[in-house]
C-alpha positions in Angstrom: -130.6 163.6 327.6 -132.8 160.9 328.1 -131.9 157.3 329.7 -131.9 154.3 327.5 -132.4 152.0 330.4 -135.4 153.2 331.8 -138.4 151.9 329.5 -140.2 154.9 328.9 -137.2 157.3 327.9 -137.3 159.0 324.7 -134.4 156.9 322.9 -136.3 153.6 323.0 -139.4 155.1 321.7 -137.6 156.5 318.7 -135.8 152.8 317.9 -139.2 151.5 318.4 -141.1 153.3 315.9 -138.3 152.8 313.5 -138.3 149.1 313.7 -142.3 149.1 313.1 -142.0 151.6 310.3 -138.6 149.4 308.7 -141.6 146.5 309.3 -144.6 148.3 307.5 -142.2 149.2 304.4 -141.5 145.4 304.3 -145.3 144.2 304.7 -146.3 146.9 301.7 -143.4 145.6 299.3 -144.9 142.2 300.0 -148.1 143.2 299.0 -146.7 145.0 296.0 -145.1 142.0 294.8 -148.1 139.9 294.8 -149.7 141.7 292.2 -150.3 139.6 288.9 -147.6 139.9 286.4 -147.8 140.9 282.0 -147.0 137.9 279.8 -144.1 140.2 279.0 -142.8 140.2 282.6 -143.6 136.3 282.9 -141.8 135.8 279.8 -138.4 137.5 280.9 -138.6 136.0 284.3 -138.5 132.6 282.7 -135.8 133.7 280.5 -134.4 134.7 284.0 -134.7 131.7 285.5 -133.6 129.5 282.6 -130.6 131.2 281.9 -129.9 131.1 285.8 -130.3 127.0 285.4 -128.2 126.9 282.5 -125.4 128.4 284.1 -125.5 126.3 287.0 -125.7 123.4 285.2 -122.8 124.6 283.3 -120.9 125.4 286.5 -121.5 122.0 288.0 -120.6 120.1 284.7 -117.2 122.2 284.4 -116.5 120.9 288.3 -117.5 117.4 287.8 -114.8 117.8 284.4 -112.2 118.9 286.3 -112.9 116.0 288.9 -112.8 113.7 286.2 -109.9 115.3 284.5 -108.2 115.1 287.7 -109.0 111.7 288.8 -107.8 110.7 285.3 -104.5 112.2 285.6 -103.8 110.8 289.3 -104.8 106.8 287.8 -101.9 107.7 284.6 -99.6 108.8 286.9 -100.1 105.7 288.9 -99.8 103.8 286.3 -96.6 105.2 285.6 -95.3 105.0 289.2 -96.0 101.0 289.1 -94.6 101.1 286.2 -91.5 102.5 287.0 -91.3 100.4 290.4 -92.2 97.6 287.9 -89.0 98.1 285.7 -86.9 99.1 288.9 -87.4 96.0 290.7 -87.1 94.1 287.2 -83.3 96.1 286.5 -82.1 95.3 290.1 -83.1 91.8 289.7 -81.5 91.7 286.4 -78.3 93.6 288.1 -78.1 91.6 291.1 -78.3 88.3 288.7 -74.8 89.7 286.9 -73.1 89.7 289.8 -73.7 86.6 290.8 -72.9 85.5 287.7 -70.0 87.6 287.1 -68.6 86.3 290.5 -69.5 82.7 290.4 -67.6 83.0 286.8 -64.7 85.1 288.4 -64.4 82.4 291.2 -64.6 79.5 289.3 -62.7 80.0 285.8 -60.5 83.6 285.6 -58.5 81.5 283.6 -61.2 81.0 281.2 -61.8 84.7 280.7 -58.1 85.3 280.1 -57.9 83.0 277.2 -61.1 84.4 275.7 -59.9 87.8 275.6 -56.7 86.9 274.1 -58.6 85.2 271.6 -60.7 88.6 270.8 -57.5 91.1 271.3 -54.6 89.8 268.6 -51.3 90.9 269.6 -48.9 93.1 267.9 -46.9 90.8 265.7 -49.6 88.3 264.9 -49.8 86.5 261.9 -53.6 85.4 260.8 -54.5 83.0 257.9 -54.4 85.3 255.4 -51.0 85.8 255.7 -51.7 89.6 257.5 -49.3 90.6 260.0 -51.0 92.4 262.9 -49.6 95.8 264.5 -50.7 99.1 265.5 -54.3 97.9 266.0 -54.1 96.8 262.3 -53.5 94.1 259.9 -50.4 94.8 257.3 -49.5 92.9 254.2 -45.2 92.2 254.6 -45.8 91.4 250.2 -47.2 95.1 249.6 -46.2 98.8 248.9 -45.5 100.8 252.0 -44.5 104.0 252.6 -43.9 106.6 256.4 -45.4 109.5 256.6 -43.4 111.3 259.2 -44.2 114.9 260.5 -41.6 116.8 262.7 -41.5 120.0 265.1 -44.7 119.0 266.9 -47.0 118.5 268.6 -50.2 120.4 268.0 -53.2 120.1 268.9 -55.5 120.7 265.8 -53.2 120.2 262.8 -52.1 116.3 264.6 -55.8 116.1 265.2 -56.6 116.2 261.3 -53.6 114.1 260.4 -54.4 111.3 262.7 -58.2 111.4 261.4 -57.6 111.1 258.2 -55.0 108.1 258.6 -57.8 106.4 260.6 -59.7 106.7 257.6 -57.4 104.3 255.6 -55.9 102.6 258.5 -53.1 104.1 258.3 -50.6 105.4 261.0 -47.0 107.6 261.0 -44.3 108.7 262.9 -44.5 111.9 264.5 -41.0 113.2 265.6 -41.5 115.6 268.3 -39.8 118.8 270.5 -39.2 118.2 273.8 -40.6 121.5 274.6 -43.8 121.2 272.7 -44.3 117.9 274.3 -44.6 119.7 277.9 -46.7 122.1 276.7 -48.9 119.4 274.9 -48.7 116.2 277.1 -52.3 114.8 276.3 -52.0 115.1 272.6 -48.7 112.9 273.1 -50.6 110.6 274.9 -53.7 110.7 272.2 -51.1 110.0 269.5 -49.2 106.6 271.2 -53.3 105.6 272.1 -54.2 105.7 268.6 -51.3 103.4 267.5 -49.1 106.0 266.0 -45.2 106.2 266.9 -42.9 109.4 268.7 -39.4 109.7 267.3 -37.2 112.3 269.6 -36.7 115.4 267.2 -34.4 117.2 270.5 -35.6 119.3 272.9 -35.8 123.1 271.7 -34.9 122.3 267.8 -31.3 123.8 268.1 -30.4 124.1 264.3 -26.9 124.2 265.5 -27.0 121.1 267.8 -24.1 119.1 265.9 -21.8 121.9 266.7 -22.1 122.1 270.6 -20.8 118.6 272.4 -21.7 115.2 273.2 -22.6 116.1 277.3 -25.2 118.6 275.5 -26.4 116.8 272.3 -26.8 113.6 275.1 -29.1 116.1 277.2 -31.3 117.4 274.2 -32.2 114.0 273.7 -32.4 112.9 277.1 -34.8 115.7 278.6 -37.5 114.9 275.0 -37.2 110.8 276.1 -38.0 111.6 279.9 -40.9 114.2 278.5 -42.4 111.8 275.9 -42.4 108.8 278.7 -43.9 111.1 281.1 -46.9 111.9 278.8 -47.6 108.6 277.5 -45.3 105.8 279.2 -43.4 105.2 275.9 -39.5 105.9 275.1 -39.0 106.9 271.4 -36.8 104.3 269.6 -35.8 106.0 266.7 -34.2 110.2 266.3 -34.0 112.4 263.6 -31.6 115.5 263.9 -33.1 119.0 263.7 -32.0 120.0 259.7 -30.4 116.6 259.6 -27.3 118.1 260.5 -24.5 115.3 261.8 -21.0 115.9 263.5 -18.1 113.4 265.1 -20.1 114.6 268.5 -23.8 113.5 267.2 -22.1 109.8 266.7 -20.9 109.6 270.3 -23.9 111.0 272.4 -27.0 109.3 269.8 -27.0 105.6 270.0 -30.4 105.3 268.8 -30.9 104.6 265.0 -31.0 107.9 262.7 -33.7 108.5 260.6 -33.3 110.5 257.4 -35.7 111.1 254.5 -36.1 110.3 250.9 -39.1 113.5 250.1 -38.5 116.3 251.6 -41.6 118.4 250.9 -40.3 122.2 252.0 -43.8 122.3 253.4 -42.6 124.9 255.7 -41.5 127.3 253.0 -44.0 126.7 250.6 -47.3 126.6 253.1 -49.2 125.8 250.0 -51.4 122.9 250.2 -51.1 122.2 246.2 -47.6 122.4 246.1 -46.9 119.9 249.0 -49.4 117.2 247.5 -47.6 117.4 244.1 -44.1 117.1 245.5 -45.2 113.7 247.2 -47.2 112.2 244.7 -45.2 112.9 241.8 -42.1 111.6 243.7 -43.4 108.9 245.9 -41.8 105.0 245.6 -42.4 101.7 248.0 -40.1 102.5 251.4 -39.9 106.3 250.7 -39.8 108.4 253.8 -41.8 111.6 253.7 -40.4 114.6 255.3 -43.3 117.1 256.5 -44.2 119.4 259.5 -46.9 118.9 262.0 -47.4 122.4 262.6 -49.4 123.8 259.6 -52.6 123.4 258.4 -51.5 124.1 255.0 -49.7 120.6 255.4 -53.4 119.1 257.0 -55.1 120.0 254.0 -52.4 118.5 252.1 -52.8 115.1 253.6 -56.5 115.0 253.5 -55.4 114.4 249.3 -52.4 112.3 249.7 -53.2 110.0 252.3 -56.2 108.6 250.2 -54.8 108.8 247.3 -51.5 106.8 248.1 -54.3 104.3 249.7 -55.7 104.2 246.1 -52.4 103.6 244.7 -51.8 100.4 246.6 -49.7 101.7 249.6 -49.9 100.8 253.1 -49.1 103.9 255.0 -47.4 102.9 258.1 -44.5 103.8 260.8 -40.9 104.1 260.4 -40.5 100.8 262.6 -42.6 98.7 260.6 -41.1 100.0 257.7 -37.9 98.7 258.9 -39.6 95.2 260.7 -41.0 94.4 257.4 -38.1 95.2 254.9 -36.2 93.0 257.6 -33.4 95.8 258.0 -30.8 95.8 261.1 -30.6 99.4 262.6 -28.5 100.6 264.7 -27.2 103.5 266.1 -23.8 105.0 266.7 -22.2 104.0 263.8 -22.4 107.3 261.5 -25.7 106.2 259.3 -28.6 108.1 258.7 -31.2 106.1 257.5 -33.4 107.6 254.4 -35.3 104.6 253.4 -36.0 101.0 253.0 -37.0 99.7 249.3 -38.3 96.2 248.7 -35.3 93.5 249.1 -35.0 93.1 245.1 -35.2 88.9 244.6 -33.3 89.2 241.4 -30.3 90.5 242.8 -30.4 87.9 245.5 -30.9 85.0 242.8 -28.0 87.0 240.7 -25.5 86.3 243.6 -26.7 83.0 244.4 -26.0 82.1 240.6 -22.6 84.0 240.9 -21.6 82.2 243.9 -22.5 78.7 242.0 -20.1 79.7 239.2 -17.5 80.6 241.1 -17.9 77.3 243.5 -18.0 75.2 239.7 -14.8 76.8 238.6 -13.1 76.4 241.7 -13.9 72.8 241.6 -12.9 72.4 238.0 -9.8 74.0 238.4 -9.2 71.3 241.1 -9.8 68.6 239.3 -7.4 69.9 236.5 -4.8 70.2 238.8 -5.1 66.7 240.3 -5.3 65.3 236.6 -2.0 67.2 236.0 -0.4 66.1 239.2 -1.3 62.7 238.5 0.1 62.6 234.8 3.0 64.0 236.1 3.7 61.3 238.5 3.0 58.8 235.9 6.2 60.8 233.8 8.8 59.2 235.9 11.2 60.8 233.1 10.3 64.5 233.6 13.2 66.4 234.9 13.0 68.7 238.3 12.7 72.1 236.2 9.6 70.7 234.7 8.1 69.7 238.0 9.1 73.2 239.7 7.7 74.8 236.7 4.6 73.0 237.2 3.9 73.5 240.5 4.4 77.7 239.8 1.9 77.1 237.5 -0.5 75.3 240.0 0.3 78.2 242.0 -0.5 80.7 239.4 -4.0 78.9 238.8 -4.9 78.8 242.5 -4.0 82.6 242.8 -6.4 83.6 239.7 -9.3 81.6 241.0 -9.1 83.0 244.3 -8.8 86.7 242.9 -11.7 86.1 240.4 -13.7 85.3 243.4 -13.3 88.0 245.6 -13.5 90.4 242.7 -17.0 88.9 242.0 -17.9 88.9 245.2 -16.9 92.8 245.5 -18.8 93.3 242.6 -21.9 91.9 243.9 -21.9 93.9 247.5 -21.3 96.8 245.7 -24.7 96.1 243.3 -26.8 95.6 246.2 -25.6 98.3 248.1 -26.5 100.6 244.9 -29.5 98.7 245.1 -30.3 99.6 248.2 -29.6 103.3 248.5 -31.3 104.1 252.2 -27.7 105.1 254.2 -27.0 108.7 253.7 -22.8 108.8 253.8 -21.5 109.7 257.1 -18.3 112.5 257.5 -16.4 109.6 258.8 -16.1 107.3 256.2 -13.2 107.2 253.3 -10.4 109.4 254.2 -12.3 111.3 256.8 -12.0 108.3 259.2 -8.5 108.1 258.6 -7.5 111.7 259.4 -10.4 112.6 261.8 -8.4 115.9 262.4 -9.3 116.7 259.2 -13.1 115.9 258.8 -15.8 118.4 259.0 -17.4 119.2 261.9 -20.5 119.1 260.1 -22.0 117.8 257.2 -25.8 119.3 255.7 -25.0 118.5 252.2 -28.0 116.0 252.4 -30.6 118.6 252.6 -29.3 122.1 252.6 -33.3 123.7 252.3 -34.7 122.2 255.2 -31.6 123.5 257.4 -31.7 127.0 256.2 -35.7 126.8 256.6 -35.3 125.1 260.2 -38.2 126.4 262.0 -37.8 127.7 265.6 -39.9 124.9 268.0 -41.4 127.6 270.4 -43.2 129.8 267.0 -46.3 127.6 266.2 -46.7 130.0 263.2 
């Protein structure tokens, strides 16, 4: 094998002759090339070359677009970003500007801002210059129809969420007498309800049809337990009770010393669940102070309401709570004394003036009756020959006079209680009265003579069906 180092070896020689024959091929294309070229050949090698141009000027022009294109884009988002810095620095000095002013003002006149939002927010109770009494975040005319809407067995959720929208509608607001149980399960929606100005009446805890029957130590703790629920949900006491069925007892007077509340429509909503049928049993029977009796746990009873409560609007009612119904009728309430209370009708001003006139007359005879018997006694002084029978006799007959007068006044007065109170009409009789509070051995233990259909319909609190 030959050596590559050594100069005259064989390898070298051969890598030699190959470089000068690589060389030669080289020199002849050359040569080859430099012949003269066709018009043909001339013509496509300009083509060549002008297409070859064209393209780069087309790739430079696309890269100088996308500079410009780029460049463009970085100045708008600078603009942008001084803007933004712009309205940042503008909103904190804006921000820091209110708070110096809100606590030079806080430091300087808090009582300032009290009054002022006093001003703004009326308070319940509030009478303006229209005469409009305000309550319940609402102004009432005292001179105008009202009536309550009251709905019992709740809460729930969707069906109070309907009935409290559509009294918002009108400005309206009701009484929603509640189950203690319900109320644990629900405690927001009780909370919703007292927010949006409506009232909670205590309804018992579990809605025990028979509660009347079962003791004062555990009619006082179905009561209790739905008050400490209610005020746990929304930091309000109910003030006013209605009795699951309605049903009273001896027992029910003892442990409830909150007022009663009855009704004057009952609307068997629960028996019916027909929409139609409910809406007809109010509106044909509805008067100025009723108290409507339906269930918040139906949405037969919701779509009911969304064609009452705007048409009793239409009619001229106010539709408001059972204690403004009472405040504005000017009624005394109490409890504990065997009433149920089913509604209060406008104070009639006739009957009023009636008395008034009666009590005139009977003060006028009175007075003339006097004066006849002083005219008497004086002529008979003046008789100085009058015997003693005549003067006994006329002193009987003084007596007699006196005696008459006196009876015809009580008797008109009697007469005149008993119109108003026929008048009136809202108590629902208690088993006590008459002879039942004379011989309590022999009174009923219960009494559901008032409304036998909504007892034997009572619904069970824990079904919401």
């Amino acid at each position: 094998m030959a050596d590559k180092r050594k100069l005259g070896s064989g390898e070298k020689k051969f890598r030699d002759r190959s470089q000068n024959h690589q060389s030669s091929n080289r020199v002849q294309n050359k040569v080859k090339r430099k012949r003269p070229l066709t018009e043909e050949e001339k013509r496509l090698l300009m083509r060549k070359r002008a297409k070859l141009k064209r393209q780069k000027e087309a790739r430079k022009a696309r890269i100088i677009f996308a500079f410009v294109v780029l460049f463009t884009l970085f100045m708008v988002f600078q603009v942008f970003a001084m803007a933004f810095r712009f309205l940042e620095k503008r909103r904190e000095a804006q921000k820091g500007e209110l708070e110096t002013v809100v606590e030079s003002s806080m430091e300087t006149s808090p009582e300032t801002e009290e009054e002022s939002t006093e001003e703004t927010t009326p308070e319940n109770g509030e009478t303006n210059a229209e005469g409009l009494v305000f309550s319940g975040g609402r102004y009432i005319d005292p001179e105008k129809p009202m009536v309550a809407l009251t709905f019992d067995d709740g809460p729930d959720v969707q069906v109070d969420g309907i009935l409290m929208d559509e009294l918002e509608k009108v400005n309206g607001r009701a009484t929603f007498f509640v189950v203690g149980q319900r109320v644990e399960k629900f405690p927001e929606d009780i909370k919703n309800t007292v927010e949006r100005g409506h009232e909670i009446g205590n309804h018992s805890y579990d809605h025990d049809i028979h509660l009347s029957k079962k003791g004062v130590d555990y009619i006082r703790n179905e009561f209790d337990k739905t008050d400490a629920a209610v005020e746990k949900a929304s930091g309000v006491k109910p003030a006013l009770v209605r009795l699951p069925g309605g049903n009273y007892s001896n027992d029910v007077k003892t442990a409830v010393q909150k007022p009663l509340i009855f009704w004057t429509i009952d609307t068997e909503d629960w028996r019916s669940r027909d929409a139609e049928k409910t809406k007809n049993t109010i509106l044909s029977n509805i008067k100025d102070g009723d108290i409507v009796l339906m269930h918040a746990l139906y949405l037969s009873t919701a779509e009911a309401c969304k064609t009452v409560i705007p048409e009793l609007n239409a009619r001229g009612y106010q539709l408001v709570t059972v204690s403004e119904l009472i405040h504005f009728r000017g009624q005394d309430v109490a409890g504990g004394n065997g009433i149920q209370y089913k509604n209060f009708p406008p104070v009639a001003k006739e009957t009023v003036a009636s008395s008034v006139s009666s009590e005139n007359l009977q003060s006028t005879t009175v007075t003339e009756s006097s004066r006849s018997s002083t005219v008497e006694s004086t002529a008979s002084t003046k008789k100085k020959s009058s015997t003693n029978t005549s003067e006994s006799s006329s002193t009987k007959t003084k007596s007699a006079d006196t005696k008459t007068t006196k009876k015809s006044s009580t008797e008109s007065s009697k007469k005149a209680s008993k119109e108003t109170t026929k008048e009136n009409g809202n108590v629902v009789d208690s088993p006590d009265s008459s002879a039942e509070s004379r011989n309590p051995e022999k009174a009923p233990v219960e009494t559901s003579a008032q409304a036998p259909a909504n007892i034997a319909g009572a619904i069970d609190a824990d079904d919401p069906n």
